[in-house]
Backbone and ligand atoms as CSV (ligand in chain L), in Angstrom:
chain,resi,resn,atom,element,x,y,z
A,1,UNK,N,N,-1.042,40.917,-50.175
A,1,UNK,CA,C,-1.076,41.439,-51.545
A,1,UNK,C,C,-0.136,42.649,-51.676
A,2,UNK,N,N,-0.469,43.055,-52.643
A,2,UNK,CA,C,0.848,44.819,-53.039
A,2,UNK,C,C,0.466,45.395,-52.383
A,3,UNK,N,N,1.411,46.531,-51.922
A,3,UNK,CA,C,0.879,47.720,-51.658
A,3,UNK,C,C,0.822,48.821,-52.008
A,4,UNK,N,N,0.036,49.668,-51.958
A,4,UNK,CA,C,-0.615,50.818,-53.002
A,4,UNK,C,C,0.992,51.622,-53.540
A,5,UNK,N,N,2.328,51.255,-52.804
A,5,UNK,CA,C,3.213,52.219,-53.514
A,5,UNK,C,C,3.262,51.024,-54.713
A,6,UNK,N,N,3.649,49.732,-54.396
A,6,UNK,CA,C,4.188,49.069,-55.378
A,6,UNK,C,C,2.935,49.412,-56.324
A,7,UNK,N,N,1.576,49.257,-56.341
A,7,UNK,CA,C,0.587,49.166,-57.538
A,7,UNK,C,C,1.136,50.878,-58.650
A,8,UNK,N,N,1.242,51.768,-57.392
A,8,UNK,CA,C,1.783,52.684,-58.071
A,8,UNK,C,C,2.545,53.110,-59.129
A,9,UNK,N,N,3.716,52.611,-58.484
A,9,UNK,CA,C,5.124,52.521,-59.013
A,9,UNK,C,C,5.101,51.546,-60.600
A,10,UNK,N,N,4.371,50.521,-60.245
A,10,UNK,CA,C,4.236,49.770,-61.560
A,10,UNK,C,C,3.263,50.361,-62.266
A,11,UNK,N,N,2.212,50.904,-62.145
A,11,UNK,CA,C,1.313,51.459,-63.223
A,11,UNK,C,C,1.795,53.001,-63.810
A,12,UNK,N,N,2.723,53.919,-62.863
A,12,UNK,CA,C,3.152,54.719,-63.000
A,12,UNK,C,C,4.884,54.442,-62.955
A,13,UNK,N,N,5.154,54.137,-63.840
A,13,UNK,CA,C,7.059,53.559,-63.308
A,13,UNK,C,C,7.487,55.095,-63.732
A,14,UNK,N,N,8.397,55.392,-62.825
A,14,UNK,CA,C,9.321,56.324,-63.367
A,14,UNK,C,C,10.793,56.228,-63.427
A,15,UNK,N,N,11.306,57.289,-64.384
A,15,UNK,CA,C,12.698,56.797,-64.903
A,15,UNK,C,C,12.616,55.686,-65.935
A,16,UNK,N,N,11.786,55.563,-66.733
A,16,UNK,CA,C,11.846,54.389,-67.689
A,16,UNK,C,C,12.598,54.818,-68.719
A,17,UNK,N,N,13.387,54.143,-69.227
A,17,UNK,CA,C,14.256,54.309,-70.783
A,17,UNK,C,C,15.655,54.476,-70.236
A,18,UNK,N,N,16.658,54.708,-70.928
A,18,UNK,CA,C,18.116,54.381,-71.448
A,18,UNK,C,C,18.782,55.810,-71.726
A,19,UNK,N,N,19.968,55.686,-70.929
A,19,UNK,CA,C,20.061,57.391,-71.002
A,19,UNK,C,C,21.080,57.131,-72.128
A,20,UNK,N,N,21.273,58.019,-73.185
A,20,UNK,CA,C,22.215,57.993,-73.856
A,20,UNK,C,C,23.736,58.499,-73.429
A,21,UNK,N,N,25.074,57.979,-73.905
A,21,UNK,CA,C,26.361,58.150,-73.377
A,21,UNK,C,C,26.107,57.536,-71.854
A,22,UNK,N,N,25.557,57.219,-71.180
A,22,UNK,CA,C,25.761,56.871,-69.563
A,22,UNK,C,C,27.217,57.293,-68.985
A,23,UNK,N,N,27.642,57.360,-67.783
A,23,UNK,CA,C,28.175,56.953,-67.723
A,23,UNK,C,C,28.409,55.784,-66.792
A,24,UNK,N,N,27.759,55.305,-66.491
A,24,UNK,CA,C,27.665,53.769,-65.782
A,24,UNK,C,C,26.337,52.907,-66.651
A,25,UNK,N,N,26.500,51.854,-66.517
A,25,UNK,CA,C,25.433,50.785,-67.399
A,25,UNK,C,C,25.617,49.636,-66.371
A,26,UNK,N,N,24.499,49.269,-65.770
A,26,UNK,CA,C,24.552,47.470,-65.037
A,26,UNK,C,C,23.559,46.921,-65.609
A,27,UNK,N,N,23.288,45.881,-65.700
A,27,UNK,CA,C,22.264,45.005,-66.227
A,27,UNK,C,C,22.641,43.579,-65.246
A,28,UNK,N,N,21.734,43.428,-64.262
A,28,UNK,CA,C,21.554,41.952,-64.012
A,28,UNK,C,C,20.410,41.107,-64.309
A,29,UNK,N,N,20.219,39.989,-64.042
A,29,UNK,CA,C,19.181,38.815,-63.763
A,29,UNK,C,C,18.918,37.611,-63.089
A,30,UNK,N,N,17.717,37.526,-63.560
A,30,UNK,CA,C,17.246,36.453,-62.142
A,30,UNK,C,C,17.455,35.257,-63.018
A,31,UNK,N,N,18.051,34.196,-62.217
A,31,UNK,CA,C,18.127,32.695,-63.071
A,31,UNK,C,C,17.006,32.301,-62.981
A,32,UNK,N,N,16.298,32.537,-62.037
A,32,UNK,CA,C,15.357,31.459,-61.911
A,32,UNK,C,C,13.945,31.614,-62.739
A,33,UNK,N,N,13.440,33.032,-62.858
A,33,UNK,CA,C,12.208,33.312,-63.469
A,33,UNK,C,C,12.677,33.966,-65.145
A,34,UNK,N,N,13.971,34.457,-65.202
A,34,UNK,CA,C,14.626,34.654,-66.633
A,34,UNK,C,C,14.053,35.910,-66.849
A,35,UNK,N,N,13.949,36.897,-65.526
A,35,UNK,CA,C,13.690,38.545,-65.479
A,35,UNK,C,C,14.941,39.071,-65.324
A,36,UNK,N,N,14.745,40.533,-66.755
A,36,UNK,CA,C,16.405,41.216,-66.835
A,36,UNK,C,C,15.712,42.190,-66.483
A,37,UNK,N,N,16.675,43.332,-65.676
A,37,UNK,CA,C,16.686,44.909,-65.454
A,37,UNK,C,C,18.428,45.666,-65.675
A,38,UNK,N,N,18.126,46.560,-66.355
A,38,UNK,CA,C,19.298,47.478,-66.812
A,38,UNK,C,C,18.889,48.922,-66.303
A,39,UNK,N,N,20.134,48.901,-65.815
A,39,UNK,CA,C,20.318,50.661,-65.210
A,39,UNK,C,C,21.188,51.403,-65.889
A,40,UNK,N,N,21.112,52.343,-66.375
A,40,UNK,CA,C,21.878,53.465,-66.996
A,40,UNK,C,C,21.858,54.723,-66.199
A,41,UNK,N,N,23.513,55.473,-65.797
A,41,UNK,CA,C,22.876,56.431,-65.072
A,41,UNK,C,C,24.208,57.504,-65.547
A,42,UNK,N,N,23.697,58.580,-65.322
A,42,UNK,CA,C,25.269,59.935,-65.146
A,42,UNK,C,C,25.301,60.599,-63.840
A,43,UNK,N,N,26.629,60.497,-64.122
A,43,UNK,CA,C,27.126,61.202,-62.637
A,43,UNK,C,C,27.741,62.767,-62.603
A,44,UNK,N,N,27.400,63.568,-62.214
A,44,UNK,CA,C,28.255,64.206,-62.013
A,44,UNK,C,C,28.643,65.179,-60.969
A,45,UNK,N,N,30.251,65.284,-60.922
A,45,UNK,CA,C,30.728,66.139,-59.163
A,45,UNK,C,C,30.437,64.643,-58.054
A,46,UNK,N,N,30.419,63.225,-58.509
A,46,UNK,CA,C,29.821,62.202,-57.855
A,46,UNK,C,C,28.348,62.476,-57.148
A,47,UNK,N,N,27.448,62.926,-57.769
A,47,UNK,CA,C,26.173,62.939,-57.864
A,47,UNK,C,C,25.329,62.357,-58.787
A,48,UNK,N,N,24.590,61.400,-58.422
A,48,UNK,CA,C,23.710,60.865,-59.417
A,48,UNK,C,C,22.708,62.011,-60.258
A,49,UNK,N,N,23.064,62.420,-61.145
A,49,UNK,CA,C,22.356,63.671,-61.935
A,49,UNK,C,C,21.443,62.809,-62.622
A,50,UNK,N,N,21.484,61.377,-62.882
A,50,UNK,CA,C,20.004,60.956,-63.993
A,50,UNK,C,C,20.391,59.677,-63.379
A,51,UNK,N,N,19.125,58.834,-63.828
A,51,UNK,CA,C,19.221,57.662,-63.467
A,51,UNK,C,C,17.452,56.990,-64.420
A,52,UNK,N,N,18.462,55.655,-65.118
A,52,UNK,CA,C,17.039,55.379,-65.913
A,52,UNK,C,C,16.814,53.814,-65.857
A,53,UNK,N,N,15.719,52.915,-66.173
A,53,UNK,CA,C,15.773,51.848,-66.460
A,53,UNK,C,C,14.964,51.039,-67.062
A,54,UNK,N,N,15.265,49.716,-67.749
A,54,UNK,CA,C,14.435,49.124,-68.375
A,54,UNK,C,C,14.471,48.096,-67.612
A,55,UNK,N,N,13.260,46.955,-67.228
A,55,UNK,CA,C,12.789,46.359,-66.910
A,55,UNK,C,C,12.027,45.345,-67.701
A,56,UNK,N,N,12.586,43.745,-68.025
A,56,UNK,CA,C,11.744,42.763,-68.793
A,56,UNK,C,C,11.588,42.023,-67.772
A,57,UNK,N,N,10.429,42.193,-66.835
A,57,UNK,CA,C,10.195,40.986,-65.842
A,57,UNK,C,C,8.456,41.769,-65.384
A,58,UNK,N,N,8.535,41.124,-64.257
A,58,UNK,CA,C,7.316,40.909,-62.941
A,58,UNK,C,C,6.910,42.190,-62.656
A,59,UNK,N,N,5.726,42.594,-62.551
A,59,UNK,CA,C,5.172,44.004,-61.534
A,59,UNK,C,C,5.936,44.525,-60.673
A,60,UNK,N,N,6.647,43.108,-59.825
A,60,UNK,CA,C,7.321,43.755,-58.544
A,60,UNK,C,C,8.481,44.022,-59.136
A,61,UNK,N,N,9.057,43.211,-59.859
A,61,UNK,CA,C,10.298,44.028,-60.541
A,61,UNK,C,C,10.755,45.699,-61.448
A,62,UNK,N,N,9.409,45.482,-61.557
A,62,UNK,CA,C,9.453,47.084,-62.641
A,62,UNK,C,C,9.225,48.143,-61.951
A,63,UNK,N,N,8.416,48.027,-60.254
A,63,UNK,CA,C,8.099,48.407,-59.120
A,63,UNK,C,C,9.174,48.949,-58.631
A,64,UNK,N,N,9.781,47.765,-58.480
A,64,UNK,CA,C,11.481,47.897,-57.096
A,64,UNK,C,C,12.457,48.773,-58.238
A,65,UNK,N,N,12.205,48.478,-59.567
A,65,UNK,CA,C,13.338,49.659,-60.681
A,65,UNK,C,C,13.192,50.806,-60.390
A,66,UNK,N,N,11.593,51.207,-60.722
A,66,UNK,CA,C,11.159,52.492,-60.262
A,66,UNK,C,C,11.715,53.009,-59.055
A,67,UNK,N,N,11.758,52.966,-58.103
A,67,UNK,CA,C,11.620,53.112,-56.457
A,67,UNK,C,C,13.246,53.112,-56.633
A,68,UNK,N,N,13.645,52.468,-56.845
A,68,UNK,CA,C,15.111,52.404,-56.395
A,68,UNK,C,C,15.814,53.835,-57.686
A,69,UNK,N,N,15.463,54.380,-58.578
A,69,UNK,CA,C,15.335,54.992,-59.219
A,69,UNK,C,C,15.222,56.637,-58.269
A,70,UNK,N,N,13.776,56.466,-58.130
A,70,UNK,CA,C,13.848,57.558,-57.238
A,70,UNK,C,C,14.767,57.500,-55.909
A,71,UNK,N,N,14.803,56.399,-55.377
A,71,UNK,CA,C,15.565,56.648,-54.233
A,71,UNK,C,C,16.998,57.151,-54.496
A,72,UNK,N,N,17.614,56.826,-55.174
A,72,UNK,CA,C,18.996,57.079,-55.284
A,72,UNK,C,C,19.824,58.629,-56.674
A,73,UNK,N,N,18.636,59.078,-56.848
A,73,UNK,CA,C,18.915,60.252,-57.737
A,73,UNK,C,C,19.150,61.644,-56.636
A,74,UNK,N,N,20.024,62.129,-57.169
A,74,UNK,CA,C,20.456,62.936,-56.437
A,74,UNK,C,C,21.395,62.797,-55.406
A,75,UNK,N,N,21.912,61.080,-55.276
A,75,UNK,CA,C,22.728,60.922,-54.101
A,75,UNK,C,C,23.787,61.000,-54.406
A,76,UNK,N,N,25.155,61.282,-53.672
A,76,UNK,CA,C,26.142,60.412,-53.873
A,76,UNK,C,C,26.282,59.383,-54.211
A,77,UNK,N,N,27.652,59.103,-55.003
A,77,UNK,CA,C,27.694,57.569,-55.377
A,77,UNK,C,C,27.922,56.600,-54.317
A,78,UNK,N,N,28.206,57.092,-53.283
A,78,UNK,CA,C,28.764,55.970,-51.555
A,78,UNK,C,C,27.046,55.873,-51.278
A,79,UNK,N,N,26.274,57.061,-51.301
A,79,UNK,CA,C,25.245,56.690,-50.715
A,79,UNK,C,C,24.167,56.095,-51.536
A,80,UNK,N,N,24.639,55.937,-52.530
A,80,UNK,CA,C,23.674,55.090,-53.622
A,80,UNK,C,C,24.399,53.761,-53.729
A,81,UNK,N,N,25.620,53.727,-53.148
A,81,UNK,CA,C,26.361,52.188,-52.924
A,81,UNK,C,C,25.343,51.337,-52.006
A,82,UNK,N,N,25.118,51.909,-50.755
A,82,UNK,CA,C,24.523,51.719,-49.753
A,82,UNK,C,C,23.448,51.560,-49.846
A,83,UNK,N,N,22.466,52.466,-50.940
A,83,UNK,CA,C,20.962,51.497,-50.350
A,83,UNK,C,C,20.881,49.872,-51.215
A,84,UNK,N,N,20.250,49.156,-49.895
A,84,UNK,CA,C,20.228,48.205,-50.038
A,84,UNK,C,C,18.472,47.170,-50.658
A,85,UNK,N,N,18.864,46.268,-50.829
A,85,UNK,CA,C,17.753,45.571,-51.392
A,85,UNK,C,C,16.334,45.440,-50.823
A,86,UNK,N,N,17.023,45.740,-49.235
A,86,UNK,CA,C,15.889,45.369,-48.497
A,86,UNK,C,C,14.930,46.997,-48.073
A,87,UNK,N,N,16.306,48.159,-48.543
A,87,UNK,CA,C,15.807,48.960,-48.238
A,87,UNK,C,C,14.784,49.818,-49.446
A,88,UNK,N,N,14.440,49.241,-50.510
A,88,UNK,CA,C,13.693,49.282,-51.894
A,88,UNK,C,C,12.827,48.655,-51.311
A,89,UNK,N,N,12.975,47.461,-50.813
A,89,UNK,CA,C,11.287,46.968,-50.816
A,89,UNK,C,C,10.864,47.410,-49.235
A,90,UNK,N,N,11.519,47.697,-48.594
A,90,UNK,CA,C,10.726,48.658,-47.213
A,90,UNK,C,C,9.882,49.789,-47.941
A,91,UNK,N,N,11.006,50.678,-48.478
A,91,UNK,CA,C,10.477,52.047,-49.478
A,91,UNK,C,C,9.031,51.805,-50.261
A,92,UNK,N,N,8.643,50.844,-50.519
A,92,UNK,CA,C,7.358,50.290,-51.486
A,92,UNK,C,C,6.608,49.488,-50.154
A,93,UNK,N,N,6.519,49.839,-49.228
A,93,UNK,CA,C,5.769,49.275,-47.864
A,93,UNK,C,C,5.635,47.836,-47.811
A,94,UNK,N,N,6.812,47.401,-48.381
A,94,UNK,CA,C,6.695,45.651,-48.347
A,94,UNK,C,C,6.401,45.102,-49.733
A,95,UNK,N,N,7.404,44.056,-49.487
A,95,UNK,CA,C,6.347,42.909,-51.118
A,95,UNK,C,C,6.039,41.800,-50.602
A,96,UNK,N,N,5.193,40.893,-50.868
A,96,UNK,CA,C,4.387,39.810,-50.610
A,96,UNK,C,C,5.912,38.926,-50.568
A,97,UNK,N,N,6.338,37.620,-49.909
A,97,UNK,CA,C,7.374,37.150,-49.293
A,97,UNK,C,C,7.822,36.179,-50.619
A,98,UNK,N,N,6.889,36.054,-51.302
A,98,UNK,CA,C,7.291,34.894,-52.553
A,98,UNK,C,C,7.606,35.808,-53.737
A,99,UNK,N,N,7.713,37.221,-53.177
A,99,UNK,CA,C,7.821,38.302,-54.758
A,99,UNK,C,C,9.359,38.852,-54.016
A,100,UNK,N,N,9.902,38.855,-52.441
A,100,UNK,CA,C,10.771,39.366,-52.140
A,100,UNK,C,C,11.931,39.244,-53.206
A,101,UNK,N,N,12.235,38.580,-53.418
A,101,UNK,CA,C,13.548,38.207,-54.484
A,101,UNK,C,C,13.353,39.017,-55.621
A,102,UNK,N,N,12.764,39.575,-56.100
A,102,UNK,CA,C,12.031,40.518,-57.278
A,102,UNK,C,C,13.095,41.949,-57.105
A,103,UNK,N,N,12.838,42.335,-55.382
A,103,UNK,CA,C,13.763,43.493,-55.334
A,103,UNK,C,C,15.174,43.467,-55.345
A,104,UNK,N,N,15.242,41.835,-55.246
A,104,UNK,CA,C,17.312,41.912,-55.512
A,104,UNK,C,C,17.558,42.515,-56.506
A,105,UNK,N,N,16.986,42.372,-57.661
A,105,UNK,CA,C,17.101,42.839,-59.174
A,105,UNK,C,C,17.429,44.459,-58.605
A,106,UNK,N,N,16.466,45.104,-58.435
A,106,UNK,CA,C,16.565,46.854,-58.449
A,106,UNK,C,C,18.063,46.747,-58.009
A,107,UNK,N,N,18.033,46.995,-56.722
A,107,UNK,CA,C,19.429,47.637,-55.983
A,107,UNK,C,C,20.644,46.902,-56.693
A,108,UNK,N,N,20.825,45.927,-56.851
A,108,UNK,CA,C,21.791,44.983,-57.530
A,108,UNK,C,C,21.845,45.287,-58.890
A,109,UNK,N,N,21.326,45.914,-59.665
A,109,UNK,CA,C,21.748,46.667,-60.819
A,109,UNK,C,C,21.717,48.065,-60.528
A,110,UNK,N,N,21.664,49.046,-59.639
A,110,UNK,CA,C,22.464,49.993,-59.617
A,110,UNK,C,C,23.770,50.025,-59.283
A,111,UNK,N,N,23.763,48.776,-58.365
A,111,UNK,CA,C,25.519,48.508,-57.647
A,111,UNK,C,C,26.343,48.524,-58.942
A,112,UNK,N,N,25.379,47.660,-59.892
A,112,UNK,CA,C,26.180,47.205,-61.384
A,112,UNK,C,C,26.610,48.314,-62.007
A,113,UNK,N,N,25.925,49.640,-61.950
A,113,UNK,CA,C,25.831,50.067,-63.293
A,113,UNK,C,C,26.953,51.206,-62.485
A,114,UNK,N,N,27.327,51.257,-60.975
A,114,UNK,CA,C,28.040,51.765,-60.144
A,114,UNK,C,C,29.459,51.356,-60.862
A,115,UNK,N,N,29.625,50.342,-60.167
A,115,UNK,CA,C,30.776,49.721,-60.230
A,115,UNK,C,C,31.123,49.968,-61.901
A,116,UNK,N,N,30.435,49.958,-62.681
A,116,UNK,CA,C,31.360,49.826,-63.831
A,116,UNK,C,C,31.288,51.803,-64.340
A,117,UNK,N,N,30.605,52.632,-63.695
A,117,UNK,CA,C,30.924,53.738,-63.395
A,117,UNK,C,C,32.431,53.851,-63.161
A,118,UNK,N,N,32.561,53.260,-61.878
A,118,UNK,CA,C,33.831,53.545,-60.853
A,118,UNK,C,C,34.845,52.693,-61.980
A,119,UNK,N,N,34.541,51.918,-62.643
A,119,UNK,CA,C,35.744,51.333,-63.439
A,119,UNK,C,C,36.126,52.371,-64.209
A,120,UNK,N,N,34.885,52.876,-65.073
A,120,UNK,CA,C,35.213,53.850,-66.075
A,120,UNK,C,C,36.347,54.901,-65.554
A,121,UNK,N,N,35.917,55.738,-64.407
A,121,UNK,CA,C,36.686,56.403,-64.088
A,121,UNK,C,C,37.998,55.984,-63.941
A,122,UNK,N,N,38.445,54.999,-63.477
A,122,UNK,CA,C,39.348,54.301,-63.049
A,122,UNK,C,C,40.388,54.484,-64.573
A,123,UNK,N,N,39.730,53.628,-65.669
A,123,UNK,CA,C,39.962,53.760,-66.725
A,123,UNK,C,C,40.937,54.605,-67.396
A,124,UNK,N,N,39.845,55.715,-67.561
A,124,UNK,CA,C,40.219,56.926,-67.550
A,124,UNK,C,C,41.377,58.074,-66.991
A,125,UNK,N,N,41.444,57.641,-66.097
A,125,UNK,CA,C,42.509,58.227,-65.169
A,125,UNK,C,C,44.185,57.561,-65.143
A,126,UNK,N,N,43.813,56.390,-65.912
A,126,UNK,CA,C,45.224,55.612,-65.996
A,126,UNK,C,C,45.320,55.757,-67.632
A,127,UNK,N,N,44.419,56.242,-68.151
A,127,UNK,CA,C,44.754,56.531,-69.640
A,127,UNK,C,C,45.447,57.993,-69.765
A,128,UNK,N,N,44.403,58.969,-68.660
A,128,UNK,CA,C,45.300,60.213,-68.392
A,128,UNK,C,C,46.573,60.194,-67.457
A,129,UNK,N,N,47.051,59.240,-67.375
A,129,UNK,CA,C,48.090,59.286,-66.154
A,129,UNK,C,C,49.235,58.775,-67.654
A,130,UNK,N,N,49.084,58.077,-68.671
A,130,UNK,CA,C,49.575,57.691,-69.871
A,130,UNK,C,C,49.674,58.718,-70.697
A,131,UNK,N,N,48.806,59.380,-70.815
A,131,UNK,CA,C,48.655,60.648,-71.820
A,131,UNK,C,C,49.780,61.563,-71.493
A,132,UNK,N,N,49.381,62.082,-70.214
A,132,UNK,CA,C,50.595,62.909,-69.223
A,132,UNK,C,C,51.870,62.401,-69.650
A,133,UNK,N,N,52.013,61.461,-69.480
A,133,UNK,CA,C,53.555,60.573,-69.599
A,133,UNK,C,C,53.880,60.726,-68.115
A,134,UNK,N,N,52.881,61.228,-67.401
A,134,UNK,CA,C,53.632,61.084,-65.807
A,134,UNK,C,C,53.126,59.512,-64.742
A,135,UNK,N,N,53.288,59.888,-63.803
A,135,UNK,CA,C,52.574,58.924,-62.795
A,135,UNK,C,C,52.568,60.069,-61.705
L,1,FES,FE1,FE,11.258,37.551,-61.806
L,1,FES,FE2,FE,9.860,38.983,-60.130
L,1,FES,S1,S,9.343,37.030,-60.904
L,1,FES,S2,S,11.841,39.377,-60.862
């Protein structure tokens, strides 16, 4: 069955809601059960300064949002690259083996909401490299 972090985490989720301006946004989902999770987060100095999310799925999913939430605030963005799927549902002392797939969702939408972070910047920097008129 759960364990008392996951019952936690889902009756108490934290980080719930949508940060306004973000600057990163991921949203993935599961094909198979048709559960979405969206991450919104700001960075700054490459520090995760906020980090939020919404969750339309499963206990264990709104669980592994939470958790992965706390885990990765305050990190670097390399070290919030890095935690991994498996390391969300260790963090919640395990999920029952037919709910494991529940935690791909968490970590796999922060990667998301990463990566299109790192685009932004990217973006940005070739718009200021245009602006400049230099290279
Ligand atoms: Fe869909 Fe858990 S059943 S994420």
């Amino acid at each position: 069955m759960y364990s008392e972090k996951v019952i936690d985490h889902f009756n108490n989720p934290r980080n719930v809601g949508e940060i306004p301006d973000a600057d990163g946004i991921g949203q993935v989902g599961n094909a198979k059960c048709g559960d979405i999770m969206k991450i919104s987060l700001s960075v700054e100095n490459n520090i995760i300064k906020d980090i939020k999310f919404k969750t339309f799925g499963c206990g264990a999913a709104v669980a592994t949002s939470s958790m992965v939430t706390e885990m990765v605030k305050g990190k670097t963005v390399e070290e919030a690259m890095a935690v991994s799927n498996r390391a969300v549902a260790e963090a919640l002392g395990g999920l029952p083996g037919e709910k494991l797939h529940c935690s791909n969702l968490a970590a796999d939408a922060v990667h998301a909401a990463l990566d299109d972070y790192v685009e932004k910047q990217g973006t940005m920097a070739k718009k200021g490299i245009a602006f400049d008129g230099q290279t």
